[in-house]
VOGU-3710 file (C-alpha; in Angstrom, 3 decimals, decimal comma):
1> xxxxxxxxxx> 0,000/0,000/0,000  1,667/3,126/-1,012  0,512/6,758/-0,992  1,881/10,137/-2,060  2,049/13,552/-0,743  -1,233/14,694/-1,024  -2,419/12,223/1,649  0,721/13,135/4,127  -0,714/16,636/3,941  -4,015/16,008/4,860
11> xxxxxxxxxx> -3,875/13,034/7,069  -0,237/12,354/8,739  1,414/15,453/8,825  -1,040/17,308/10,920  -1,583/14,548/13,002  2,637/13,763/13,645  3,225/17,443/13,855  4,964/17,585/11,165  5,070/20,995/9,563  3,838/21,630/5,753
21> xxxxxxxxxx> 2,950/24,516/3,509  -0,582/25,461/2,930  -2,364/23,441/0,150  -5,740/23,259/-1,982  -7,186/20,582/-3,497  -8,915/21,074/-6,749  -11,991/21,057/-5,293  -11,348/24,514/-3,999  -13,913/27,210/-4,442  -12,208/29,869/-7,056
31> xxxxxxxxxx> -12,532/32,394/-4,021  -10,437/30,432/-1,871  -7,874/29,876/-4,191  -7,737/33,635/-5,490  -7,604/34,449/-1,662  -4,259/31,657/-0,850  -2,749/32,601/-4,056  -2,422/36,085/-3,405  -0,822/35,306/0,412  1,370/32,865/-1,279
41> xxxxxxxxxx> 2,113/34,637/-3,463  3,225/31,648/-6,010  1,330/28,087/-5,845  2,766/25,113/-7,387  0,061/22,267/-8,793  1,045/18,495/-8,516  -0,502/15,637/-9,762  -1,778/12,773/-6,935  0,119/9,988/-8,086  2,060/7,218/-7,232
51> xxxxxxxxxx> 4,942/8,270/-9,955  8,383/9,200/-9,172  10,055/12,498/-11,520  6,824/14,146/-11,802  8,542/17,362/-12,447  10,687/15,779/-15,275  7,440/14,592/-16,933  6,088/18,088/-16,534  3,441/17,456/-13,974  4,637/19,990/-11,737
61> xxxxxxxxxx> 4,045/23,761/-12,411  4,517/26,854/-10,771  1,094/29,577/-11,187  0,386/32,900/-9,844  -3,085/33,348/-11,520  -6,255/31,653/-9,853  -7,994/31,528/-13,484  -4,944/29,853/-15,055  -4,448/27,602/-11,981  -7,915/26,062/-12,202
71> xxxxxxxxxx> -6,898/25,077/-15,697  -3,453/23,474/-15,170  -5,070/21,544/-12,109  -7,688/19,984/-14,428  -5,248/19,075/-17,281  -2,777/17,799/-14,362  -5,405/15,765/-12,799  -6,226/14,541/-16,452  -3,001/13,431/-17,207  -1,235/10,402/-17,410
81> xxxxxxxxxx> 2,731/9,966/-15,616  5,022/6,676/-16,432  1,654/4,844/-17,256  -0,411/5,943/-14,006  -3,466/7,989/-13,864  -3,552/10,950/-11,272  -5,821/10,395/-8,786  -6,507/14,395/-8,660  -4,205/17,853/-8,540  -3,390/19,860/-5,931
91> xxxxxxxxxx> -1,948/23,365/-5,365  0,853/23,543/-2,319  2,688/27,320/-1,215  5,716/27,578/-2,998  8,052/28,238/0,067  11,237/29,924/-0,974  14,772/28,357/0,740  18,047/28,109/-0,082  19,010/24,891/2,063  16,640/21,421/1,443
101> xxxxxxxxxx> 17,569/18,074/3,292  16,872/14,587/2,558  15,341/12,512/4,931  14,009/8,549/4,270  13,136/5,954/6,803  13,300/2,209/5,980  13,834/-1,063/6,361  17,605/-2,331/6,151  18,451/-5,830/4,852  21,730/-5,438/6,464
111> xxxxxxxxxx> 21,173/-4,935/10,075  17,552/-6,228/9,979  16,225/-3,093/11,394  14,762/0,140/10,397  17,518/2,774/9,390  17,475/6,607/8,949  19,207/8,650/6,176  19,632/11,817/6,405  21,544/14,027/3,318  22,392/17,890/2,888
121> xxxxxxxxxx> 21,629/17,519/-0,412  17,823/17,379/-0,619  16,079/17,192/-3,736  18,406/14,696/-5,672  17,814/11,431/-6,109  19,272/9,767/-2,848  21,349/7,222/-5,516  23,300/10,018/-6,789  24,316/11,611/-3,571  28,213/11,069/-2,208
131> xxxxxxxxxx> 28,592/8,907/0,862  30,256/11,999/2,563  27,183/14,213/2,107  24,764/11,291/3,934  24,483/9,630/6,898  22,431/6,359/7,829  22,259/5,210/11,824  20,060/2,161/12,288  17,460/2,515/14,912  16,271/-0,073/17,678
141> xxxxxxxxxx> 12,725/-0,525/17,381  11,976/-1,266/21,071  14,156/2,079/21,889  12,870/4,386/18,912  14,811/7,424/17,987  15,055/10,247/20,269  16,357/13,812/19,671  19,898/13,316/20,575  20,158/10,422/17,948  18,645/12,742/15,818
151> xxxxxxxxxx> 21,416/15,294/16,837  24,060/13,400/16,195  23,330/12,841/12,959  22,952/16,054/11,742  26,090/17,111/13,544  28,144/14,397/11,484  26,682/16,522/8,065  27,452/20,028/9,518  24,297/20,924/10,400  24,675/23,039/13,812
161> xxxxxxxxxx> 22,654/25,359/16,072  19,158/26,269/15,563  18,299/24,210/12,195  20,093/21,623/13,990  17,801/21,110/17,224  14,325/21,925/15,102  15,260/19,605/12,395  15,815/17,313/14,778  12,457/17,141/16,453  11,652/16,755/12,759
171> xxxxxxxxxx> 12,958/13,821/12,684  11,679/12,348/15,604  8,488/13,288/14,739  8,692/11,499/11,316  9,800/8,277/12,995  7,104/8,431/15,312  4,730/8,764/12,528  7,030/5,633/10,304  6,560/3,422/13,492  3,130/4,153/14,314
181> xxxxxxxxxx> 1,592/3,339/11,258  3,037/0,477/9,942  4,914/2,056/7,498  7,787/-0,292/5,371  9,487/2,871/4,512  9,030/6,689/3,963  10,428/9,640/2,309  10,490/13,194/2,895  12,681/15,025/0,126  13,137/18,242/0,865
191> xxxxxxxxxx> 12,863/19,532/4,074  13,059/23,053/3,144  14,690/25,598/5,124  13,830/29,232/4,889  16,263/31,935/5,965  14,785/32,317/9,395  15,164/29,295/10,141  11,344/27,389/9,856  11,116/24,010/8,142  8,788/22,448/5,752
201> xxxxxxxxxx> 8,509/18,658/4,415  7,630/19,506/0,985  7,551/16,225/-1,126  6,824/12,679/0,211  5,969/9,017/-0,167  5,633/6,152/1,328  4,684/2,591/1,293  2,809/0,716/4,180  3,088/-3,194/5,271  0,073/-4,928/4,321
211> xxxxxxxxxx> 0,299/-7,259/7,300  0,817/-5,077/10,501  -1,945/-4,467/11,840  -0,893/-0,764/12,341  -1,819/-0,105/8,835  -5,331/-0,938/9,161  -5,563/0,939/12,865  -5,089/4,215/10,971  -8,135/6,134/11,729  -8,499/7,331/7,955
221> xxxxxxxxxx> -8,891/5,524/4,915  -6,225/5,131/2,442  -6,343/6,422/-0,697  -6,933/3,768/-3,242  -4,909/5,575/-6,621  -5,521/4,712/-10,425  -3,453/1,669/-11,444  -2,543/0,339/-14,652  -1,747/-3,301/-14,072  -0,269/-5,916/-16,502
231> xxxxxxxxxx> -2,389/-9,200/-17,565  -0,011/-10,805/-15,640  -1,116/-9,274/-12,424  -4,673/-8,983/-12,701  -4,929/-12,897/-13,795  -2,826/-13,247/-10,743  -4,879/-10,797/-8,263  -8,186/-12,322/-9,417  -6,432/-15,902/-8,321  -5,270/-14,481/-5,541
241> xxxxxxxxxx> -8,367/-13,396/-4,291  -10,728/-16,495/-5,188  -9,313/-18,017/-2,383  -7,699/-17,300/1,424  -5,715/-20,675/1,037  -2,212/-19,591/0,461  -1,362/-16,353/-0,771  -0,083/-15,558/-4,305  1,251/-11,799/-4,383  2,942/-10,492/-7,063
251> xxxxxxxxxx> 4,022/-7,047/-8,167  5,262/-6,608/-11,835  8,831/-4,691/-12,310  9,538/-4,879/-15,807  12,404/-6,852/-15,571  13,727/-9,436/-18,125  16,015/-12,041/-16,660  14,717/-13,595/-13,592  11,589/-15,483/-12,955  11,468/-15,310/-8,913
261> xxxxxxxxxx> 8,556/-17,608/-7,304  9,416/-16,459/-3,919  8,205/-17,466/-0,386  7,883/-15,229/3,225  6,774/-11,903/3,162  9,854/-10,210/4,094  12,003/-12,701/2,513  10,736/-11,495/-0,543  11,662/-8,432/-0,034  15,069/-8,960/0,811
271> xxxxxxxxxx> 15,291/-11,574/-2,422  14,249/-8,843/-4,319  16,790/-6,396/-3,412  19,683/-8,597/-3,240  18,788/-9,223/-7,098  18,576/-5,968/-8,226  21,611/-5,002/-6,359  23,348/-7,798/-8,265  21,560/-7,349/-11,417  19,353/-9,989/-11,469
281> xxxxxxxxxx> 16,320/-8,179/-13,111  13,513/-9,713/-11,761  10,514/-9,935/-13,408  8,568/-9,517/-10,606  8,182/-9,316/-7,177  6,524/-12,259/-5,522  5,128/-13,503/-2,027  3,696/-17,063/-2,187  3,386/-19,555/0,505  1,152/-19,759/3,622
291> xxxxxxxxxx> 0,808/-23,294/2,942  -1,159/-23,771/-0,104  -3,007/-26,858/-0,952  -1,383/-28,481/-4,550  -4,328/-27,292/-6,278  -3,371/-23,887/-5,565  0,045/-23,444/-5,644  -0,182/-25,414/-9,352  -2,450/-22,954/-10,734  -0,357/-20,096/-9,196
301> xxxxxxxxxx> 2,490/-21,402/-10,851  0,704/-22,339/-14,206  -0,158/-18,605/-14,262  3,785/-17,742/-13,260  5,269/-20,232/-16,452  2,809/-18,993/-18,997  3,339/-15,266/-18,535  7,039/-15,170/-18,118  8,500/-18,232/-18,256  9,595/-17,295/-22,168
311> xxxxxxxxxx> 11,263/-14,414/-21,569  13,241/-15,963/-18,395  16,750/-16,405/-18,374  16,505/-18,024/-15,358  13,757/-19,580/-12,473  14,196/-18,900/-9,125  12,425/-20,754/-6,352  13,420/-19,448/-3,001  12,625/-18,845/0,396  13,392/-19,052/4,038
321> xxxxxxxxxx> 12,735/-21,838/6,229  9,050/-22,718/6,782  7,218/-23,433/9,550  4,054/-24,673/8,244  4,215/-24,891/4,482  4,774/-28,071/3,205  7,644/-28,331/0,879  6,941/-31,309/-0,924  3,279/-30,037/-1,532  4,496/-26,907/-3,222
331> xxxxxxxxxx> 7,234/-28,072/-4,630  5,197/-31,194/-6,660  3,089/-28,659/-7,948  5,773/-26,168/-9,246  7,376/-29,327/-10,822  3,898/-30,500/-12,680  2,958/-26,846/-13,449  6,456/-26,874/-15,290  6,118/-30,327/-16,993  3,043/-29,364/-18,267
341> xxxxxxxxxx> 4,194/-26,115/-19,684  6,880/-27,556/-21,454  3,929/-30,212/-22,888  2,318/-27,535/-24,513  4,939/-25,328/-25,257  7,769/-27,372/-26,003  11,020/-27,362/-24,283  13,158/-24,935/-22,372  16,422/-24,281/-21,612  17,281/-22,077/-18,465
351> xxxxxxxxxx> 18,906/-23,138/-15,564  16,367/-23,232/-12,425  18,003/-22,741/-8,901  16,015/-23,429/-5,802  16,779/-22,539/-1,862  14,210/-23,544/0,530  13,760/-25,076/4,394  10,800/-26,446/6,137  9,004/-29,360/6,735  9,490/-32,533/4,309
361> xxxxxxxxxx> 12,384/-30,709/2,788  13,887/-33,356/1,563  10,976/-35,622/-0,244  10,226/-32,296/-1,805  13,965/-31,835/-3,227  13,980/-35,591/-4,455  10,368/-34,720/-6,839  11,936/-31,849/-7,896  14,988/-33,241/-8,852  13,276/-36,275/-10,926
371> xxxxxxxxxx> 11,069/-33,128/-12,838  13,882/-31,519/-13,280  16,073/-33,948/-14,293  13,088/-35,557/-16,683  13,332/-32,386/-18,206  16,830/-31,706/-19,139  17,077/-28,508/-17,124  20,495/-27,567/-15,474  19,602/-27,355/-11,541  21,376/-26,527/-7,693
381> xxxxxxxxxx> 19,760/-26,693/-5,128  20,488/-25,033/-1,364  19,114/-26,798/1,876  18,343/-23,911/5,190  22,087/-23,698/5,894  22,732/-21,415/3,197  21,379/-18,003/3,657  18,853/-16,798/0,887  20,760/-13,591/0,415  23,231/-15,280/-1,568
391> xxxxxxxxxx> 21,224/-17,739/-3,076  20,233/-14,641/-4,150  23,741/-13,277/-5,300  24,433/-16,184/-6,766  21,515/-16,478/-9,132  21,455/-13,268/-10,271  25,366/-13,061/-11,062  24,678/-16,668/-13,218  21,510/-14,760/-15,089  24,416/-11,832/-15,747
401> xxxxxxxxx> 26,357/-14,498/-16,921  24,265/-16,465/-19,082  22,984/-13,490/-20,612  26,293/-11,990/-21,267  27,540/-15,066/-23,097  24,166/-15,010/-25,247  25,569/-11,352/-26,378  28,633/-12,857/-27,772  26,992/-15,275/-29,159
//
């Protein structure tokens, strides 16, 4: 579940104490917005959406008319960005300042925790900034982080006196919002800082955890936002939701090389990111599991194969060790879904690594060995003692690979 800025202004921001410019929505009475333009002084319109470079695709403009700001908000609201459909436009107070900082709260696969980063150089792309100009402290969950964490961290960047004890408070107050809501991560960039010193969070997102129960304590609603989905995902969605046995999430991200049937929530997460850090390219993002009956998990991956399956370089089947899912159960019906793709479809050549633990591990292995084998299809295969970070690593550096050697070819 992810939202935008739009809902941090109205909803979280006000009630985290977070401060904000003013902002209209376009449902604004032409009076209203004649009277805020001309204390503003400058309004900028944004579109509601779930997009990233909105100002790149030009869905950001500054006005100073109310007449001609009416106009851009319905074209903005109109409008399409990287495939997604604003959900509405919005007008926000310009607010002039010469200093912006980055802030961004999430989840870290390397110390299993929530971290903070914090950057000087607000409004760039967080990628792009130097390691000396950004700072990341993980926080203990139990402990939270208080003002002189906070503190510290801005002292490491340079950040002293005044701007340094407010934007600290900031801080804290953003945490206590990422923590109390059941946020995965979130993103305020820029703070910006005008010359006397007050502080605005002008630009957010943020994405919440379906399964903490935080999430759906939040008094308000969340916004539900235009999508544009893929075939792939709404075949899979409508599965997903004829039945509660077993769950069969996916999340398309245009990748080419990897087909990742992944199991565990956060483990799929993790997975994920370990790929793309490696260059894996995964197709998608996935989150099977919770014990599915055969039925199920073959249909989920008949859906999987059919879909992706020929523009794979390689198939992934990985996740952490189970409690309750039975490995042999999924794992015959991965093996028959694949059998009977290659049936219909003739055969395939990719190399298929798997990494799972859990109960009848190993009478799952030995079916999907014989499958495999049956099929001529290059295979390893990693037992619980190997951790699924680099399983991870070392699938997606053997997609590189393969698909490297297909170049010279």
């Amino acid at each position: 579940m992810k939202v935008g800025e739009l809902y941090f202004l109205q909803e979280l921001a006000p009630k985290f104490s977070i401060p904000t410019p003013e902002f209209l929505t376009d449902a604004a009475r032409q009076t209203v917005l004649k009277q805020q333009l001309k204390a503003w002084g400058v309004g900028i319109v944004k579109p509601d959406v779930l997009s990233g470079k909105r100002g790149k695709s030009g869905g950001i403009q500054k006005v100073t008319d109310p007449q001609k700001a009416q106009k851009v908000m319905k074209r903005t609201a109109a409008k399409e960005f990287h495939g997604q459909q604003a959900r509405c436009a919005y007008i926000v107070q310009a607010v002039p300042a010469d200093y912006e900082i980055f802030s961004a709260i999430t989840y870290n696969s390397t110390t299993l925790s929530p971290s903070v980063t914090v950057s000087i150089k607000g409004g760039m792309d967080i990628e792009a900034v130097a390691e000396e100009d950004k700072v990341t402290m993980p926080v203990n969950v139990f402990q939270g982080l208080d003002a002189y964490q906070a503190s510290q961290i801005l002292t490491q960047l340079g950040v002293t006196g005044k701007l340094n004890s407010r934007m600290s408070l900031c801080l804290v107050n953003q945490w206590d919002m990422f923590i109390s809501t059941g946020m995965q991560s979130c993103e305020i960039n820029p703070w910006r800082v005008t010359k006397d010193c007050r502080i605005y969070a002008c630009d957010f997102k943020a994405t919440f955890d379906e399964t903490n129960f935080k999430a759906h304590a939040i008094e308000s609603s969340l916004p539900e936002y235009p999508t544009v989905q893929t075939p792939f995902e709404e075949e899979m969605n409508a599965w997903s939701a004829s039945s509660h046995q077993g769950q069969a999430h996916v999340s398309d991200l245009g990748g080419k090389r990897i087909l990742p049937m992944l199991f565990g929530g956060g483990a799929s997460t993790i997975v994920t990111e370990t790929l793309c850090q490696f260059g894996g390219d995964p197709i998608f993002l996935s989150d099977f599991g919770g014990n599915p009956p055969y039925d199920r998990m073959k249909k989920t991956a008949e859906i999987c194969f059919r879909h992706n399956l020929p523009k794979s370089s390689l198939l992934l089947i990985l996740g952490g060790k189970a409690n309750n899912t039975l490995i042999d159960v999924t794992f015959s019906a991965i093996a028959d879904a694949l059998e009977e793709y290659v049936e219909e479809n003739g055969p395939i050549d990719i190399p298929v690594i798997i990494g799972r633990g859990g109960p009848r591990l190993a009478q799952g292995f030995a079916y999907m060995k014989k499958s495999l084998e049956n099929l001529g299809l290059p295979h390893v295969m990693f037992g619980p003692d190997t951790p699924i970070t680099l399983v991870a690593e070392y699938a997606a550096r053997m997609a590189s690979l393969l698909d490297e050697k297909k170049g010279d070819k």
